[in-house]
N, C-alpha and C positions, 0 to 999 in steps of 0.2 A: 201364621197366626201365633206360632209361641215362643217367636225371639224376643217377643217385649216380656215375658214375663219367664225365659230366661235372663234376660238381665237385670231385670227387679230381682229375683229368688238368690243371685251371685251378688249385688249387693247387700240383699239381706241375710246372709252367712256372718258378717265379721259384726252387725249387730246382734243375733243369737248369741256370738261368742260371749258377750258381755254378761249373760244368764251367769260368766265363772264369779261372777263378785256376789256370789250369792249371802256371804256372810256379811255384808248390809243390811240395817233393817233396813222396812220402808220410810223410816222418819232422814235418811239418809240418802236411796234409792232404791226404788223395786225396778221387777221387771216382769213381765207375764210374757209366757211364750203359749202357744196352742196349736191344737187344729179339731177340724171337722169330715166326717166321715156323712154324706148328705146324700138320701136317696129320696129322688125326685120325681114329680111327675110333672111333664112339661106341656103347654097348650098355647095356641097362636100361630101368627102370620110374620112370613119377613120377604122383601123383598130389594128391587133398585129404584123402583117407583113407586109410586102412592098405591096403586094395584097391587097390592101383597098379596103374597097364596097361604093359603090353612094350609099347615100338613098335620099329618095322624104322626105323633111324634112317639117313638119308645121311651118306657122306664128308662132314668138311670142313673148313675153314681154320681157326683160332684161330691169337691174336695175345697177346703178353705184353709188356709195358715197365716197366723196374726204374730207378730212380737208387740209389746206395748211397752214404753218407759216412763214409771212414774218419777215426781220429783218433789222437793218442798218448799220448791222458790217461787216465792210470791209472783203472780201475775206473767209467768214463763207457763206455759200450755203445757201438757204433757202428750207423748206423741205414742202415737200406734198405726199401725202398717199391717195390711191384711191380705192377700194374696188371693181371687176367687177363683177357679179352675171352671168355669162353668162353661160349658156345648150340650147340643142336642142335635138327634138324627131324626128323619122322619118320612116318609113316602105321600102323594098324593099322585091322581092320576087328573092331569088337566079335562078342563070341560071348553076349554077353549085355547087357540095359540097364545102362546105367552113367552116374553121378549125379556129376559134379563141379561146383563153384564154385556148386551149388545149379541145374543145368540137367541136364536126364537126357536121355541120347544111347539114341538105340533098337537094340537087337541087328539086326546085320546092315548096319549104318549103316559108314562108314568114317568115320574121324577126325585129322586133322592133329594131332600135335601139337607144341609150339616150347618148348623149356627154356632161359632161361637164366639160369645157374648164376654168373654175372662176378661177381668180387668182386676186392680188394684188400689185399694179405698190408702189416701194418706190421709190418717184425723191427727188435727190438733184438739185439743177437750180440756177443760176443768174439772174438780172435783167439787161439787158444792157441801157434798155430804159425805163421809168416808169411816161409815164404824161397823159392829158388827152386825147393828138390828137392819140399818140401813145407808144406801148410797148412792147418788147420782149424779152424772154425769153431763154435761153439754158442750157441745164444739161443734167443728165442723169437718166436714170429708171433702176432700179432691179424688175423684175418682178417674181412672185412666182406665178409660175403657181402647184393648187393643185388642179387637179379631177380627170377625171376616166371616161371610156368607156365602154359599156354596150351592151351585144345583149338579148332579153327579146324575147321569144317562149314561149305561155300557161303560165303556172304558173312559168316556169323555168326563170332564171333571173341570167345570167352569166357577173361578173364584173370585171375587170381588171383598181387598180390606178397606178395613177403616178403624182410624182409631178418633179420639177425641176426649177433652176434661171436662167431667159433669160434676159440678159443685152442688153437693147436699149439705142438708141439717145432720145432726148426729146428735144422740142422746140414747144414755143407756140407765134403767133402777135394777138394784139388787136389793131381796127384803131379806132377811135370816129371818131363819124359824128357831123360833127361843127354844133353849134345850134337848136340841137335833144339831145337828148336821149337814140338814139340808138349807138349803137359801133361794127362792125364785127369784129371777131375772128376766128380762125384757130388755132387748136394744132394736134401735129402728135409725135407718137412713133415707131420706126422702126430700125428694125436689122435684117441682116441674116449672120449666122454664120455656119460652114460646111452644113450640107441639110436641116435644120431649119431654118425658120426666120416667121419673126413675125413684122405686117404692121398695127396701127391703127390711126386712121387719121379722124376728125370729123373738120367743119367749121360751123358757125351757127351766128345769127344777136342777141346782147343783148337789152334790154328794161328794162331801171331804174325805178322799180315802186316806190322807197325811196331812198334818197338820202339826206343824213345830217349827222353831225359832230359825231353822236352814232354808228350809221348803214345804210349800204347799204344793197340794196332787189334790186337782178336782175331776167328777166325772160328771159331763153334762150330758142330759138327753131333754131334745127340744123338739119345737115345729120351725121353720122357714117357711116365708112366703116373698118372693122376690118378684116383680114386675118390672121389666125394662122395654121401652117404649121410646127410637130414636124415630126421631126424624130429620132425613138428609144430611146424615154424618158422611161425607164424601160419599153422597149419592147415596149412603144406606139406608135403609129404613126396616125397621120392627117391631112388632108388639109380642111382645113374648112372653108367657108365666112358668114363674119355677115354683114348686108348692113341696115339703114332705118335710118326712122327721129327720132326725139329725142325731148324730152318738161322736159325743165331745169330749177331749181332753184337755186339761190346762195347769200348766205349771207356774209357780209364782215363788221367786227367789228374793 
């Protein structure tokens, strides 16, 4: 499940690098680098067939990392690359036999199960608007969804991947609040396509702890609400919700 996004994370190193040309404005090039510290609570079903199982899933951490390149050339997109680290674990105890990855688990049996759902959003977007009262954004995401579903009994540990590209909408506003510091924000991506779709959608308040002609430092605290809902990506299938607050960082050179 995490060789695809070791090798997404290895090519996007020598773009991080590029944060060294910080002494460009942005009328020339910016760059926003980030990440997300996400504590979650998860609910839903996943399975290999349309018969998916509920599990009672734990709390838990997720992690997100973005770089983003702005530009000033007309009608060229600007691009951003976002990295989502997202799994979940979770127990249920069958009420009946139940047949996944081609192994049948006996009613009455309990059964671990482990999703993860990581993938990585590539947007192209524009800037309709770009000042300091306010700003928005519109484009579009390719998402590369690459993990894999798991039921785990005693030592035994039956997996089933899958990956696939789920093309959304992408759209993000930022307001400033006059005479503060602080600026609210709202971005959301979402597409549903024949019995698939895919709904992620986070707003949260920013707080400029630096602010001058080198570098900006923002601190963000938000909500996420993420819903992803495959159906029959190499046999996988899931409905799954990630919900909770969020404590953000973001650099802008």
């Amino acid at each position: 499940m995490k060789n695809g996004r070791l090798k997404t994370l290895q090519w996007l190193a020598p773009l991080a690098l590029l944060t060294a040309t910080s002494a460009q404005a942005d009328t020339i090039f910016g760059v926003y680098a980030g990440g997300q510290y996400w504590d979650t609570q998860t609910s839903g079903a996943f399975g290999t067939e349309r018969q998916q199982r509920a599990f009672s899933f734990d709390d838990d951490q997720q992690s997100s990392y973005y770089v983003a390149v702005e530009h000033p050339i007309p009608l060229v997109p600007n691009v951003k690359v976002r990295v989502n680290d997202i799994q979940a674990m979770g127990s249920v105890t069958l009420e009946q036999n139940y047949s996944f990855n081609g192994q049948t688990y006996m009613a009455g049996s309990t059964v671990t199960g482990l999703a993860d759902i990581s993938h990585t959003d590539f947007t192209l977007y524009y800037e309709f608007f770009d000042n300091d009262l306010i700003s928005f954004d519109l484009g579009a995401t390719a998402k590369r969804v690459d993990g894999g579903l798991a039921f785990r009994q005693n030592t035994s540990n039956n997996e089933a991947n899958g990956d696939t590209w789920v093309p959304t909408l992408y759209s993000q506003v930022r307001v400033g609040i006059p005479a503060t510091d602080l600026t609210l924000y709202a971005l959301a991506n979402a597409v549903s396509i024949d019995d698939s779709s895919i709904r992620d959608i986070e707003a949260g308040i920013e707080y400029r702890l630096i602010e001058n002609l080198a570098i900006d430092l923002n601190l963000q605290l938000g909500y996420r609400d993420m819903q992803i809902e495959l159906d029959d990506v190499d046999g996988l299938y899931s409905d799954l919700s990630f919900k909770g607050p969020y404590l953000g960082l973001e650099i802008h050179f």
